[in-house]
C-alpha positions in Angstrom: -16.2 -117.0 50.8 -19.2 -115.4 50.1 -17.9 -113.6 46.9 -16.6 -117.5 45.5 -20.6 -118.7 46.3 -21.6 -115.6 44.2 -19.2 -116.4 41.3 -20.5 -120.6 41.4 -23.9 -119.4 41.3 -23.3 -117.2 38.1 -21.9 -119.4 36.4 -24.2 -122.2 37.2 -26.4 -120.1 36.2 -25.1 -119.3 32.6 -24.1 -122.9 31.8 -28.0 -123.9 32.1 -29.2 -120.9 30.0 -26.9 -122.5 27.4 -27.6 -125.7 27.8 -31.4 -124.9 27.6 -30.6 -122.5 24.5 -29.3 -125.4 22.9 -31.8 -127.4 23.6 -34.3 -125.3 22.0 -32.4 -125.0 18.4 -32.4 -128.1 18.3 -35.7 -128.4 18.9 -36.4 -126.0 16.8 -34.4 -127.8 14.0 -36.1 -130.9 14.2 -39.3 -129.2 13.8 -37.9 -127.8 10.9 -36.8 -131.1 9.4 -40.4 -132.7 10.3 -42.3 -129.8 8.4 -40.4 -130.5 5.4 -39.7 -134.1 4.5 -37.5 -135.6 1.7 -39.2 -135.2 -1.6 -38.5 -139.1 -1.2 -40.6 -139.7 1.5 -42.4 -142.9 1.8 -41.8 -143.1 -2.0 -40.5 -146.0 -4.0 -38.2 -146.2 -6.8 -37.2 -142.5 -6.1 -33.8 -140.9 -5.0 -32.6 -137.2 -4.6 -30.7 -135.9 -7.3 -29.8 -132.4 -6.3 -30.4 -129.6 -3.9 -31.2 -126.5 -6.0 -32.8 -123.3 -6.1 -35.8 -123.8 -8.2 -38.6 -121.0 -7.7 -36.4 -118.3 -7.5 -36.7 -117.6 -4.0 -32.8 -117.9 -2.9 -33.3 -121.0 -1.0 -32.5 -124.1 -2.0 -35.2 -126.9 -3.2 -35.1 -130.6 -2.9 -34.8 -132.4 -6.4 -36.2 -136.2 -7.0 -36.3 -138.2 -9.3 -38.4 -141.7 -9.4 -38.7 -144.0 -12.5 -42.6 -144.9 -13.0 -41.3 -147.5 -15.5 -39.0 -147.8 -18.5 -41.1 -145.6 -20.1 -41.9 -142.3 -17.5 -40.2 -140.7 -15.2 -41.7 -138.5 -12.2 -39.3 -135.3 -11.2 -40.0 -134.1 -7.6 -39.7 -131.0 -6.3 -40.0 -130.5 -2.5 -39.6 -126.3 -2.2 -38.3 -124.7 0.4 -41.7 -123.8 1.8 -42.5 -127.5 2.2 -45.1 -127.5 -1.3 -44.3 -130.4 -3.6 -44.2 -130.3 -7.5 -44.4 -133.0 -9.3 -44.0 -133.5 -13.7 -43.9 -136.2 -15.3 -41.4 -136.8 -18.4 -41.6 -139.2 -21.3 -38.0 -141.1 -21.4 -39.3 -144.5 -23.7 -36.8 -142.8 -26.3 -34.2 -142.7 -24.4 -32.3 -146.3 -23.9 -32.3 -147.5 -20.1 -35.1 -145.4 -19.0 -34.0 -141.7 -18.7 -31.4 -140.0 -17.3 -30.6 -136.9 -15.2 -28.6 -134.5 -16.9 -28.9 -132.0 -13.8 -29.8 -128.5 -12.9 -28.4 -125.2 -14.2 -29.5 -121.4 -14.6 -30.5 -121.5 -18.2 -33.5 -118.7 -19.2 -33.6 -115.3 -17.8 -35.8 -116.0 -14.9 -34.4 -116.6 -11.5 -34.3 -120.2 -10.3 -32.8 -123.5 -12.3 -34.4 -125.4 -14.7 -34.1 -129.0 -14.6 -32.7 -131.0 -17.1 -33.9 -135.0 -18.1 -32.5 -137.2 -21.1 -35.3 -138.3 -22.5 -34.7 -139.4 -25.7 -31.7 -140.8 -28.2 -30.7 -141.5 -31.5 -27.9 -143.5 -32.8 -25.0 -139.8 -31.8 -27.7 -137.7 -31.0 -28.8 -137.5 -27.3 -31.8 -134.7 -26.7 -33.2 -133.3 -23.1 -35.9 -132.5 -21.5 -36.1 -129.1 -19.8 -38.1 -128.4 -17.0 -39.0 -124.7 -15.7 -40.9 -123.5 -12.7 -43.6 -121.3 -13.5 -46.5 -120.2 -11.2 -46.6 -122.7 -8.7 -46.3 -125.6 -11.5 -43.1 -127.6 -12.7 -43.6 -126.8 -17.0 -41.7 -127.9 -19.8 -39.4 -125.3 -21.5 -39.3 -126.0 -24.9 -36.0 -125.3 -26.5 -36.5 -122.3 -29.4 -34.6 -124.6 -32.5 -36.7 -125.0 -34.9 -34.9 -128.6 -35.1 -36.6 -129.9 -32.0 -38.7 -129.0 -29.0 -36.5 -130.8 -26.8 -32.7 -129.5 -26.6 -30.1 -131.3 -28.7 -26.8 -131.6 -28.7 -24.3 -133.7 -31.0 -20.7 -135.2 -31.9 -19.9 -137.9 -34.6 -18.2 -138.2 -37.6 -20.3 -136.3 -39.7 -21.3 -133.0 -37.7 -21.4 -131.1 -34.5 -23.8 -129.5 -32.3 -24.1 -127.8 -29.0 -25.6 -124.7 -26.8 -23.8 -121.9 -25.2 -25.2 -119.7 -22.2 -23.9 -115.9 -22.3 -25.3 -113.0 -21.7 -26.3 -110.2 -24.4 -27.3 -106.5 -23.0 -27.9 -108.4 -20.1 -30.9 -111.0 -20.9 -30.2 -114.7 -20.5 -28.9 -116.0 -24.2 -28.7 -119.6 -25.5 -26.8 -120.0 -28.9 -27.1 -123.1 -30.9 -23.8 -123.7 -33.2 -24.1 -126.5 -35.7 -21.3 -127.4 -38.3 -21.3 -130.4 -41.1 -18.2 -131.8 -42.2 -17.8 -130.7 -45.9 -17.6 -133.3 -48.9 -16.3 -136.0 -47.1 -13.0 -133.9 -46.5 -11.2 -132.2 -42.7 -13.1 -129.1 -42.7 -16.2 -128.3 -41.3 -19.0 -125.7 -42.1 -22.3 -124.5 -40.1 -23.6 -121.3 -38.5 -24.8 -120.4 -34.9 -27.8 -119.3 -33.9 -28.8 -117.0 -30.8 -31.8 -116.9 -29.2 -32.1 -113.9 -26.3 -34.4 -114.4 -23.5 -37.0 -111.4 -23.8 -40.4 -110.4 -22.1 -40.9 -114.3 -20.9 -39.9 -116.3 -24.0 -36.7 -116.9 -26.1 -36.4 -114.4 -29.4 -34.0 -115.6 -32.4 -31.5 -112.3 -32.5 -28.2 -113.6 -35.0 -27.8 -116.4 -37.0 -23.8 -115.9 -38.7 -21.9 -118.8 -40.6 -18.7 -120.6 -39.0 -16.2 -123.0 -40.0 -13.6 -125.1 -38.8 -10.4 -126.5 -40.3 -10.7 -129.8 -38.4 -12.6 -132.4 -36.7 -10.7 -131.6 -33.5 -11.5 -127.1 -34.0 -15.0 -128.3 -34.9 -15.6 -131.0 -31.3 -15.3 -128.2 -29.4 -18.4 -126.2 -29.8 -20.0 -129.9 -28.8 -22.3 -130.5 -26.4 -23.6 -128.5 -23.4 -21.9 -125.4 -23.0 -23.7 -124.1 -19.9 -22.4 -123.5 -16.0 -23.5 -126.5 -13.4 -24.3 -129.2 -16.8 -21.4 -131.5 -18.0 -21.4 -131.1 -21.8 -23.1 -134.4 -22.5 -25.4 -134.8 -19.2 -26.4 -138.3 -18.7 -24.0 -139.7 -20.9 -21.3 -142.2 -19.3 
């Protein structure tokens, strides 16, 4: 008798340390959540986006973004750590308002950039990039010398589109741009790479290509890049 006492009291005893063990993660937890609200918080016109890692610090980042007007967007960042970045980007170019095109690895520093349509012409829709550098959300500029923001293309006429690799292992974007020649199947161009090295991107190759057809030709189109869709924003 007493040895089945003994036994009841131990294991009363170790149901309650689990129950209060509980109790404390989630306590714990919801402190958690309450020291790091949604970059939406209290916010209007915003949504989140994506959860990313953006600084570089192997945790992910809440993404937001909140249309000002027509004309601006605001992209919110609420890091890991609780701080929240903020940039606004100028979308009047772009028809609707903007778009999100999403958030991949793209240079050669850890973290994702952040990717906005902001502007459009009649085939040609061009993005945005944003970067996090040194506590601030920056623009990365793309390194074309056909635009600052990054282009990409498909109609009738020509081709365009950017491909992420890797050369001696630093981050590499190449631009590859064919024209359709003299009215006829073929197409003609060259591609461009640009290697990320010592904090900025450096033009490396630049080597002619051609394509027998319009259908060879569409598939350098577009975004060629892991986590982005090849025309982000689009459809």
């Amino acid at each position: 008798m007493l040895g089945l006492l003994k036994l009841l009291t131990t294991l009363t005893l170790a149901i309650s340390t689990a129950l209060s063990g509980t109790a404390s993660t989630a306590s714990f937890a919801s402190r958690d959540t309450v020291a790091r609200p949604s970059v939406c918080a209290d916010v209007t016109d915003c949504h989140v986006v994506t959860s990313v890692d953006v600084n570089g610090d192997q945790r992910l980042d809440q993404v937001g973004w909140r249309q000002l007007s027509q004309d601006y967007v605001q992209i919110r960042v609420r890091l890991a750590s609780g701080t929240l970045l903020v940039h606004r980007v100028d979308v009047h170019l772009w028809w609707g308002g903007g778009a999100w095109g999403g958030a991949a690895r793209v240079d050669g520093v850890p973290g994702a950039e952040l990717v906005v349509g902001s502007m459009q012409g009649a085939h040609t829709p061009m993005y945005t990039m944003l970067t996090y550098r040194a506590g601030s959300l920056i623009v990365e500029q793309s390194p074309s010398p056909l635009s600052t923001r990054w282009q990409i293309d498909a109609a009738w006429v020509d081709y365009m589109g950017w491909q992420r690799h890797v050369v001696d292992e630093h981050a590499a974007m190449t631009q590859r741009i064919v024209v359709r020649v003299d009215g006829g199947e073929s197409f003609r161009g060259h591609r461009v790479t640009y290697v990320w090295n010592a904090g900025h991107w450096v033009r490396t190759t630049k080597v002619a290509i051609s394509f027998p057809t319009a259908r060879a030709a569409s598939a350098i189109a577009g975004f060629h890049v892991t986590g982005l869709k090849a025309f982000p924003g689009i459809g």
